[in-house]
N, CA, C and O atoms as a GROMACS GRO file, in nm:
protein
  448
    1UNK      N    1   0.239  -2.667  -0.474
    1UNK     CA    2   0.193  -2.534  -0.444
    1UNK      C    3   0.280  -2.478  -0.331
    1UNK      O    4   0.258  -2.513  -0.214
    2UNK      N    5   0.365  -2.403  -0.359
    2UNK     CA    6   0.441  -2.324  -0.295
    2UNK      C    7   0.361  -2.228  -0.175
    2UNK      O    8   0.289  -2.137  -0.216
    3UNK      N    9   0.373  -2.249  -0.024
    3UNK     CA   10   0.348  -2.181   0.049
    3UNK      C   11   0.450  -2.047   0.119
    3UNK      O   12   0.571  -2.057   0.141
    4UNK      N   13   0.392  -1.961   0.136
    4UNK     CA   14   0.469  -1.847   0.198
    4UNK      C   15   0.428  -1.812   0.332
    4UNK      O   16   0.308  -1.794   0.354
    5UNK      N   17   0.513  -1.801   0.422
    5UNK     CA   18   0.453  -1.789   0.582
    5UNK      C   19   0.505  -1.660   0.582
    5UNK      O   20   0.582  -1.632   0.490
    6UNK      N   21   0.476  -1.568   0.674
    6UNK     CA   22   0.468  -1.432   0.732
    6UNK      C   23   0.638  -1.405   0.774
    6UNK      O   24   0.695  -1.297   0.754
    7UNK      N   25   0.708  -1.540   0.840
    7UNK     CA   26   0.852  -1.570   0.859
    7UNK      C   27   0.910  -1.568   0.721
    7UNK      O   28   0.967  -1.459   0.712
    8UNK      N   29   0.920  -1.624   0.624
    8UNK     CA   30   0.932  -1.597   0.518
    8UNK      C   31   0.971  -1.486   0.461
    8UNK      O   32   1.083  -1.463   0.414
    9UNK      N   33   0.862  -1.402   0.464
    9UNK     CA   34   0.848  -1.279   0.407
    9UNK      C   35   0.951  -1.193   0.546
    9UNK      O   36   1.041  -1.120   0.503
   10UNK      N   37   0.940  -1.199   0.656
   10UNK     CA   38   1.041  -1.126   0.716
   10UNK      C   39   1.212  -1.200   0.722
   10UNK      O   40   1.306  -1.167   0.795
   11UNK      N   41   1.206  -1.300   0.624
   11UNK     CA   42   1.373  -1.325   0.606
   11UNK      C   43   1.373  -1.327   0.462
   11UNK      O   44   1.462  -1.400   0.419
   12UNK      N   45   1.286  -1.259   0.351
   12UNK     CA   46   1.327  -1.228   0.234
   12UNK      C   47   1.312  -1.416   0.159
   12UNK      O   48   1.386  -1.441   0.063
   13UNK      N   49   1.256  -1.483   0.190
   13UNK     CA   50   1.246  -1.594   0.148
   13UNK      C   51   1.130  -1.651   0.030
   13UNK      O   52   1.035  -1.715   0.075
   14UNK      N   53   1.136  -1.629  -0.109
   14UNK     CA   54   1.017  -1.610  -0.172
   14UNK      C   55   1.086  -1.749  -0.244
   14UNK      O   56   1.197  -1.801  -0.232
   15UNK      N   57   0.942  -1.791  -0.342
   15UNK     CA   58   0.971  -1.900  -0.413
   15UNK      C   59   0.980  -1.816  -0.551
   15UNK      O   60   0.937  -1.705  -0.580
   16UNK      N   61   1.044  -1.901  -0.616
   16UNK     CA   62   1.038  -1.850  -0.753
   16UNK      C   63   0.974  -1.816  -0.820
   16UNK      O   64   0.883  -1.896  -0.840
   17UNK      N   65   0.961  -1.650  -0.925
   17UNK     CA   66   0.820  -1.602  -0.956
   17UNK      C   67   0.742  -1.589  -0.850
   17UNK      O   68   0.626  -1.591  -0.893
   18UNK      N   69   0.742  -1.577  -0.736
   18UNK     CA   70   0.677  -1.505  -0.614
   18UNK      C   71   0.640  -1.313  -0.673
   18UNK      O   72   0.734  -1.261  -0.733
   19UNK      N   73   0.534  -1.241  -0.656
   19UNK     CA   74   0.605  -1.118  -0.675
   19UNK      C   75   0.586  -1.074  -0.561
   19UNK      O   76   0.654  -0.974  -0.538
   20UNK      N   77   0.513  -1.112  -0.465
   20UNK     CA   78   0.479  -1.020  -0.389
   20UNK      C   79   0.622  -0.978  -0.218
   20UNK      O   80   0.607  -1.058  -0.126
   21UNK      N   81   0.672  -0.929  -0.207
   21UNK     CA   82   0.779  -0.893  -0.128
   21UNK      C   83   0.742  -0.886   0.015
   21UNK      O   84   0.777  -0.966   0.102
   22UNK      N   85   0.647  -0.753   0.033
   22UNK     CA   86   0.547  -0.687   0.207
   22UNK      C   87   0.406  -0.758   0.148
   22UNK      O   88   0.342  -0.772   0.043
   23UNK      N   89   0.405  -0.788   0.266
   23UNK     CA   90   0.256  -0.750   0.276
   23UNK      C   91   0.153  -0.754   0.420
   23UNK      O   92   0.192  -0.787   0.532
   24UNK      N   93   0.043  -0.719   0.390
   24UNK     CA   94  -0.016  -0.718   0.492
   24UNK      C   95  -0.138  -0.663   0.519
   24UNK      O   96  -0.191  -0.612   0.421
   25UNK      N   97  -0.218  -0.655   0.653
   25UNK     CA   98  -0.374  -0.582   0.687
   25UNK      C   99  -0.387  -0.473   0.714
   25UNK      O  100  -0.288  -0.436   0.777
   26UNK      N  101  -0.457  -0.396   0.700
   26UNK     CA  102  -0.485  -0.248   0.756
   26UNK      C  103  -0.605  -0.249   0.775
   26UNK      O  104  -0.699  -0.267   0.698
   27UNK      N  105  -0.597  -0.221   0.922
   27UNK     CA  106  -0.763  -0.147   1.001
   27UNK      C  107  -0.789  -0.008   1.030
   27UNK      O  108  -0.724   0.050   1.116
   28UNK      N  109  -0.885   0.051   0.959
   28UNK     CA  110  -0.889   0.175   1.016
   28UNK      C  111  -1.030   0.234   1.027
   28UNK      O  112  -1.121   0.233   0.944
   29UNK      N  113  -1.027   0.283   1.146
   29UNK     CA  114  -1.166   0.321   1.199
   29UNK      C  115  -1.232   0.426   1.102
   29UNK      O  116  -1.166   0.451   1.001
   30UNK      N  117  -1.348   0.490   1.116
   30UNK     CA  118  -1.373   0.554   1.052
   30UNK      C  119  -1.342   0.688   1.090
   30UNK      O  120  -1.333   0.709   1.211
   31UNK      N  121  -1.319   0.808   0.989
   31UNK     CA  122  -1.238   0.868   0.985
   31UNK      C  123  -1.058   0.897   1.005
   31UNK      O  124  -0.995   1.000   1.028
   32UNK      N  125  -1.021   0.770   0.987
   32UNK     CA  126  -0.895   0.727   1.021
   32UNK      C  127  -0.797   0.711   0.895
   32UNK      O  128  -0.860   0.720   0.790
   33UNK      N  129  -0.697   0.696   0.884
   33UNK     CA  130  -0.668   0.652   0.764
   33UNK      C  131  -0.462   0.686   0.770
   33UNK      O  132  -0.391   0.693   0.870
   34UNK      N  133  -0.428   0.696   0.651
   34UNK     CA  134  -0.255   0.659   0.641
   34UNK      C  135  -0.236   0.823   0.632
   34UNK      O  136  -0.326   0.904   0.651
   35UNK      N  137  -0.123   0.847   0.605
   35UNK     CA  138  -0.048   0.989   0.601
   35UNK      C  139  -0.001   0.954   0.407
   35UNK      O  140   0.001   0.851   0.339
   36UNK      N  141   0.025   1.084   0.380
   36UNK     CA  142  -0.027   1.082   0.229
   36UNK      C  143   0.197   1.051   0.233
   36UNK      O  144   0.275   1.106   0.311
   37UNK      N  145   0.230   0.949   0.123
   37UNK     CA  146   0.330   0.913   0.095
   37UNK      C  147   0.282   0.857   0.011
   37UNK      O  148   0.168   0.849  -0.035
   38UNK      N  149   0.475   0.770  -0.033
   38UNK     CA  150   0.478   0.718  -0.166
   38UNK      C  151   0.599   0.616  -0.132
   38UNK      O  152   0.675   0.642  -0.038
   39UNK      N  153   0.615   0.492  -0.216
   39UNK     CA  154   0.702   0.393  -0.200
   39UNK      C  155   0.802   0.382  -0.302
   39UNK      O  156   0.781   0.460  -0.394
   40UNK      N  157   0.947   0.280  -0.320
   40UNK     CA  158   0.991   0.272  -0.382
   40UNK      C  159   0.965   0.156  -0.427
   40UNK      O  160   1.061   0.087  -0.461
   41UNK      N  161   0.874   0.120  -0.436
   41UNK     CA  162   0.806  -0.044  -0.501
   41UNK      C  163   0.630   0.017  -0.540
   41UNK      O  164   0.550   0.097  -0.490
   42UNK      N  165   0.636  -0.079  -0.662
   42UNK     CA  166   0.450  -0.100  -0.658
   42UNK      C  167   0.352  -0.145  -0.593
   42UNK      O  168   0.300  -0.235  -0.659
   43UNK      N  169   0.305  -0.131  -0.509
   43UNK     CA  170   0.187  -0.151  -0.423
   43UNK      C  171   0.045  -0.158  -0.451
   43UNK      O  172   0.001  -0.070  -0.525
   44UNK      N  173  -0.031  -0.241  -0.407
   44UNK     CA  174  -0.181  -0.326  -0.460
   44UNK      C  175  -0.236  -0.331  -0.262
   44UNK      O  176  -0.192  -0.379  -0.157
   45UNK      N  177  -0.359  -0.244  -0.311
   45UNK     CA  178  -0.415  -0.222  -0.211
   45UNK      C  179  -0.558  -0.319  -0.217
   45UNK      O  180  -0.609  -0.274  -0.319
   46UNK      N  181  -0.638  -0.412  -0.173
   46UNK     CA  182  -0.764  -0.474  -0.168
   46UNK      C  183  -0.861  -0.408  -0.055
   46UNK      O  184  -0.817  -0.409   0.060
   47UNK      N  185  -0.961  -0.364  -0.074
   47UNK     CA  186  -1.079  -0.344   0.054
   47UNK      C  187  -1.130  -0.452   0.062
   47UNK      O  188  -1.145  -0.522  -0.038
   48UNK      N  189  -1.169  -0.493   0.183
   48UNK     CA  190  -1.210  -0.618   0.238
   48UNK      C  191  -1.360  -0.572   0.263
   48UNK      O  192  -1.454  -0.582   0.184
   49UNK      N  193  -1.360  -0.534   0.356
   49UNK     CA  194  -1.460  -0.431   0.407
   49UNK      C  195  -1.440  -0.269   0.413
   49UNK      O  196  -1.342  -0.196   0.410
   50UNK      N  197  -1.612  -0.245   0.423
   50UNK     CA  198  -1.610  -0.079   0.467
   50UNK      C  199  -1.568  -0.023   0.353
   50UNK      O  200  -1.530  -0.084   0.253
   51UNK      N  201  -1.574   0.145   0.374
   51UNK     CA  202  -1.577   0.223   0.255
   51UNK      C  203  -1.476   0.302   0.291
   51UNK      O  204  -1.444   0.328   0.407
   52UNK      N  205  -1.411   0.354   0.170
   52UNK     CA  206  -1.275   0.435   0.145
   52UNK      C  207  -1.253   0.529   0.079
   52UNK      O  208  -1.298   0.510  -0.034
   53UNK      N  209  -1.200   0.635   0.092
   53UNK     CA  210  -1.145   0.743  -0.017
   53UNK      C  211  -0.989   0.738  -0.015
   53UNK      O  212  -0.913   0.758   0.080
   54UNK      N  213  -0.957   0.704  -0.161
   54UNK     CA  214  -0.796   0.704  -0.159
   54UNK      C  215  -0.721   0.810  -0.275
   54UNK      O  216  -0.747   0.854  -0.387
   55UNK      N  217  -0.671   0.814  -0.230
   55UNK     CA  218  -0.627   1.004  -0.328
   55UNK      C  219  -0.484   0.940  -0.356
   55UNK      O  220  -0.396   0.900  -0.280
   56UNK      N  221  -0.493   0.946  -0.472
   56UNK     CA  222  -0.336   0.891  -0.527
   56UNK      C  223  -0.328   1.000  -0.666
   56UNK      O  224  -0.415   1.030  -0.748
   57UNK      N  225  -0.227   1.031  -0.656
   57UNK     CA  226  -0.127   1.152  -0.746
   57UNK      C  227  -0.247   1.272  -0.757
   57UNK      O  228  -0.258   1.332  -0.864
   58UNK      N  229  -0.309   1.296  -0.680
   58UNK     CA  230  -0.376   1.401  -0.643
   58UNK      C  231  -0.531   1.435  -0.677
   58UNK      O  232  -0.599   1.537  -0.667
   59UNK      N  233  -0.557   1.298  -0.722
   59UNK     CA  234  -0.718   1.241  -0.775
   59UNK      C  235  -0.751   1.166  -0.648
   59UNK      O  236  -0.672   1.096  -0.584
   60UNK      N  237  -0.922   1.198  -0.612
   60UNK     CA  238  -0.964   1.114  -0.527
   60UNK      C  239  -1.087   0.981  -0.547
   60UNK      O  240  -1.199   1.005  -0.593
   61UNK      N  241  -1.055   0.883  -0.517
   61UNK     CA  242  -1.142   0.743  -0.545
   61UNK      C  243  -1.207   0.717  -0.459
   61UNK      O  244  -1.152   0.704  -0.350
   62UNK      N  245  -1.366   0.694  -0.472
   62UNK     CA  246  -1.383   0.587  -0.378
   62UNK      C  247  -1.426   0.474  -0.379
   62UNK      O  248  -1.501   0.433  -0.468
   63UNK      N  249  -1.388   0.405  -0.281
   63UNK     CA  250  -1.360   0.253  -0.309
   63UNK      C  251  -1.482   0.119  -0.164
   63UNK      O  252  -1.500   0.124  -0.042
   64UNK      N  253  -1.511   0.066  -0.227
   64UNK     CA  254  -1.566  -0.014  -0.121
   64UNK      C  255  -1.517  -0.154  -0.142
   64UNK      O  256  -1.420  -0.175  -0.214
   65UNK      N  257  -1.606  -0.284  -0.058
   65UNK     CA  258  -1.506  -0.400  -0.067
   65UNK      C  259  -1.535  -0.472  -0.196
   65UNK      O  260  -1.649  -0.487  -0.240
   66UNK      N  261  -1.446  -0.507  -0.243
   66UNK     CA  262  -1.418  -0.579  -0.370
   66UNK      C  263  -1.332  -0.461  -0.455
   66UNK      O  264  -1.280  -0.480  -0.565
   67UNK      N  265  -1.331  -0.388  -0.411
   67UNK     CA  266  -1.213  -0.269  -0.510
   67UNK      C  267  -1.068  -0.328  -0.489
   67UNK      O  268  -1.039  -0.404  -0.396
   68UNK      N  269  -0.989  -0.289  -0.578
   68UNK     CA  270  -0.823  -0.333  -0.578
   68UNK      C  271  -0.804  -0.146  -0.641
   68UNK      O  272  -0.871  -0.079  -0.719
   69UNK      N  273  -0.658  -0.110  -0.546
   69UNK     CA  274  -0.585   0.019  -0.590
   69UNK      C  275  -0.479  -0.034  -0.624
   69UNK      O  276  -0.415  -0.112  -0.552
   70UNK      N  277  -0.446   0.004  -0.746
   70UNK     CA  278  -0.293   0.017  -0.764
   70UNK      C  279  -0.173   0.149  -0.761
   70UNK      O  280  -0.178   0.222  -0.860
   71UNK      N  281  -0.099   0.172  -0.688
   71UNK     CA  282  -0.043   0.261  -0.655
   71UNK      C  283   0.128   0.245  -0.713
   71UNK      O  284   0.215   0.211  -0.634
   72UNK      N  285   0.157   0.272  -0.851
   72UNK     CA  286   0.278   0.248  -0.928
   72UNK      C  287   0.406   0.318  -0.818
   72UNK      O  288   0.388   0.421  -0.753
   73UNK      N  289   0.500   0.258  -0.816
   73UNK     CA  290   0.641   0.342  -0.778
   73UNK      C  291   0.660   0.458  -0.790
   73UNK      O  292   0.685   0.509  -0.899
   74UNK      N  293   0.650   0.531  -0.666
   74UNK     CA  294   0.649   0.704  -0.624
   74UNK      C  295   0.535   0.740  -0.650
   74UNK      O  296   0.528   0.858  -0.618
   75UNK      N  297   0.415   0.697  -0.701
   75UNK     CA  298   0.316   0.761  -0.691
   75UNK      C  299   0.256   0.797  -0.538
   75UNK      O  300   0.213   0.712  -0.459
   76UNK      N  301   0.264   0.948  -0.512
   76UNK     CA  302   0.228   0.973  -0.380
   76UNK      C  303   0.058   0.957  -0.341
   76UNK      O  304  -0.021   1.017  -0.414
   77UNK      N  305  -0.002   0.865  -0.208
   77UNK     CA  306  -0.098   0.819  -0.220
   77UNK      C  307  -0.152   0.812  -0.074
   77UNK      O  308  -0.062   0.804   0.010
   78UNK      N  309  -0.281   0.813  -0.027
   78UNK     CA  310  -0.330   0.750   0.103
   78UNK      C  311  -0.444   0.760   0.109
   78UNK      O  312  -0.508   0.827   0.029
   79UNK      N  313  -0.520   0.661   0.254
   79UNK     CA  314  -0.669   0.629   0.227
   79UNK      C  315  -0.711   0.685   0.328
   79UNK      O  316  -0.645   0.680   0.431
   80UNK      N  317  -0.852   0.763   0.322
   80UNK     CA  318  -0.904   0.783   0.431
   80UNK      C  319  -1.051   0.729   0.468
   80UNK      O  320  -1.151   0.786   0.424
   81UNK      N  321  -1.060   0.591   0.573
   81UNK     CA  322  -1.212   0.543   0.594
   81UNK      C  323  -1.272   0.638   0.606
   81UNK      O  324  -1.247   0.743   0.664
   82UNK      N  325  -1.403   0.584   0.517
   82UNK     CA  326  -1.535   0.671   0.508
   82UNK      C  327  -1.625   0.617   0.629
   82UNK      O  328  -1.698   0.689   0.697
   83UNK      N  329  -1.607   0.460   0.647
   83UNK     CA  330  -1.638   0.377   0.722
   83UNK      C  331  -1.520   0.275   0.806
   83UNK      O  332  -1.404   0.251   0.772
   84UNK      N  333  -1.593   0.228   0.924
   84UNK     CA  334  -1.486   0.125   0.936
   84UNK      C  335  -1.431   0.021   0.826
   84UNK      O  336  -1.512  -0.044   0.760
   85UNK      N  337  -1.295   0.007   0.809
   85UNK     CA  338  -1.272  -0.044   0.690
   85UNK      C  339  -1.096  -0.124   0.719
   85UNK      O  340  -1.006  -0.099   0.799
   86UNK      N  341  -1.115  -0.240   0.593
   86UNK     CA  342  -1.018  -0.306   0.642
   86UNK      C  343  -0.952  -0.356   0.480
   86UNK      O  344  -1.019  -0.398   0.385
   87UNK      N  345  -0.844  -0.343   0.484
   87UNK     CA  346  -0.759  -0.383   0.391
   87UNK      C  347  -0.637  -0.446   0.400
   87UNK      O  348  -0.556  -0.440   0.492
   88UNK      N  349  -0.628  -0.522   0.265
   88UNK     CA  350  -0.502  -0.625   0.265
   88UNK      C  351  -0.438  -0.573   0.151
   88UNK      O  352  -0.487  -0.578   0.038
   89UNK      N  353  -0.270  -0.495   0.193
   89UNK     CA  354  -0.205  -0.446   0.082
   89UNK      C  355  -0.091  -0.558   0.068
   89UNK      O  356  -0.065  -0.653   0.141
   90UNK      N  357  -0.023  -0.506  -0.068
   90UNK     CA  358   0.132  -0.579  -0.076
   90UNK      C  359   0.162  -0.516  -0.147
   90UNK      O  360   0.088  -0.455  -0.223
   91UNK      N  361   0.332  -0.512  -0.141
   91UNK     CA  362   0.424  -0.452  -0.235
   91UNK      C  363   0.476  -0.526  -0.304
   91UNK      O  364   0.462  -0.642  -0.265
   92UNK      N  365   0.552  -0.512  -0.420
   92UNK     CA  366   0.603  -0.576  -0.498
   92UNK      C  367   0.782  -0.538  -0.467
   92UNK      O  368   0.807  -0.437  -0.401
   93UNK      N  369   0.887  -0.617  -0.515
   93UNK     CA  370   1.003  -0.564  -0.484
   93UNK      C  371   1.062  -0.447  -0.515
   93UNK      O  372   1.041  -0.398  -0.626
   94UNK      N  373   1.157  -0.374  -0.410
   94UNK     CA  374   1.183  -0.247  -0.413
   94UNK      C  375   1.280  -0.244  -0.542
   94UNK      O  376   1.357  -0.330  -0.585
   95UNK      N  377   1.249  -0.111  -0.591
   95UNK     CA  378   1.325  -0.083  -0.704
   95UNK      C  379   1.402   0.075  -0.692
   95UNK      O  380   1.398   0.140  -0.588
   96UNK      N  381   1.455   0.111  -0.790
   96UNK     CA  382   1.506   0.291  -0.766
   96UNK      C  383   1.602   0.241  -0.634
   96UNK      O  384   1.666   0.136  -0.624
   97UNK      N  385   1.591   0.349  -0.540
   97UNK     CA  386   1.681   0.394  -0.447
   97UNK      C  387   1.674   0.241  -0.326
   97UNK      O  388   1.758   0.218  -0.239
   98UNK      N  389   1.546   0.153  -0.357
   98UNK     CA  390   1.483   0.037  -0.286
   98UNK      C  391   1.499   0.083  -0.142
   98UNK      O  392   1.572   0.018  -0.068
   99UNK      N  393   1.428   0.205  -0.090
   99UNK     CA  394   1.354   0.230   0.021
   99UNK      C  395   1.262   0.180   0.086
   99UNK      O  396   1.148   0.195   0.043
  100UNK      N  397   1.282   0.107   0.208
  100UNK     CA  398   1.176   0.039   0.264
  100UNK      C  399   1.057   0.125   0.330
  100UNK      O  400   1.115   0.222   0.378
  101UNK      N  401   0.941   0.136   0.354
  101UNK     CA  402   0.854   0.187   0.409
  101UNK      C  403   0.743   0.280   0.389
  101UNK      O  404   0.652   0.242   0.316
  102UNK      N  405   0.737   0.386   0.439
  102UNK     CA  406   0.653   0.532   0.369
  102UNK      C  407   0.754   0.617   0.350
  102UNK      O  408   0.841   0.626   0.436
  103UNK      N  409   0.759   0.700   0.225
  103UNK     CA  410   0.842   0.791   0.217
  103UNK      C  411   0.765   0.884   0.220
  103UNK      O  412   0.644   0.869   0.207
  104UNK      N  413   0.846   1.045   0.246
  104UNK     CA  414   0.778   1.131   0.201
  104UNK      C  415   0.832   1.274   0.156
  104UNK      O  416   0.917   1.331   0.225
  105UNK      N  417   0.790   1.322   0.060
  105UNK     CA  418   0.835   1.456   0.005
  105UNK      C  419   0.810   1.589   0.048
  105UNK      O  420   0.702   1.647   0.038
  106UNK      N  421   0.940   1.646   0.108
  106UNK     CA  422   0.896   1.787   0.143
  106UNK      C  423   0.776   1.857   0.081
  106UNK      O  424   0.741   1.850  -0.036
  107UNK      N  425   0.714   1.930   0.186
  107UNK     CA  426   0.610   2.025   0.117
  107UNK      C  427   0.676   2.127   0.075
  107UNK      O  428   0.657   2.149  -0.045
  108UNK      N  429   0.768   2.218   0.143
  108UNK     CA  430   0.825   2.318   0.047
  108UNK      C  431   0.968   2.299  -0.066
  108UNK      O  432   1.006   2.409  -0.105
  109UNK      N  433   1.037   2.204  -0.112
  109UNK     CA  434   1.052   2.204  -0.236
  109UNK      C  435   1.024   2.073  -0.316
  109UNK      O  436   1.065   2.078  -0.432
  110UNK      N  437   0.974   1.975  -0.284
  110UNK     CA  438   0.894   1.864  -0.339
  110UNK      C  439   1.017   1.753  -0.370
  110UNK      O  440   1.047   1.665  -0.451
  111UNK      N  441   1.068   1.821  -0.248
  111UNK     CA  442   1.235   1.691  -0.247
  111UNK      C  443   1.171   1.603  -0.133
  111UNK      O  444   1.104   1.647  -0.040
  112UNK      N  445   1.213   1.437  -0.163
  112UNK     CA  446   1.236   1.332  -0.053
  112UNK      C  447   1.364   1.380   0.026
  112UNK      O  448   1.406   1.314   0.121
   0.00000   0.00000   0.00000
């Protein structure tokens, strides 16, 4: 059983058939939450705890713990706690332009 440490993942070190690339926790208080973007990888969001609204390609969900989001490549997306709330996301490897981070698209002509 192949283990992956956190070092690992920050020197690009996966085992074979690994998919997962980032990953990591998110805490956010209530009324708190991400800035609305989009990635160049697929991303899998888990609620742990607490309650969520997550608006991805311009539909809104809500989600409590035991929900999983999936958020496909460029789909523009973000969560806002309803409650204190805590989640464990990961990305899958970058693909397209393989941009690391949050991207985001002008509001006035809907260019990155």
């Amino acid at each position: 059983m192949p283990i992956v440490r956190s070092d690992d993942q920050q020197q690009g070190r996966f085992p074979e058939g690994f998919l997962f690339r980032s990953w990591g926790e998110g805490r956010f208080a209530a009324g708190g939450g991400s800035d609305y973007h989009y990635h160049d990888c697929d991303e899998y969001w888990f609620i742990l705890e607490g309650d969520a609204k997550v608006i991805e390609g311009g539909v809104e969900y809500e989600l409590g713990p035991g929900d999983c989001v999936f958020t496909p490549m460029g789909s523009e997306h973000k969560i806002a706690a309803t409650s204190d709330c805590v989640i464990f996301w990961a990305g899958l490897a970058l693909r397209g332009r393989e941009r690391a981070g949050h991207l985001h698209r002008s509001a006035r002509s809907g260019q990155e």
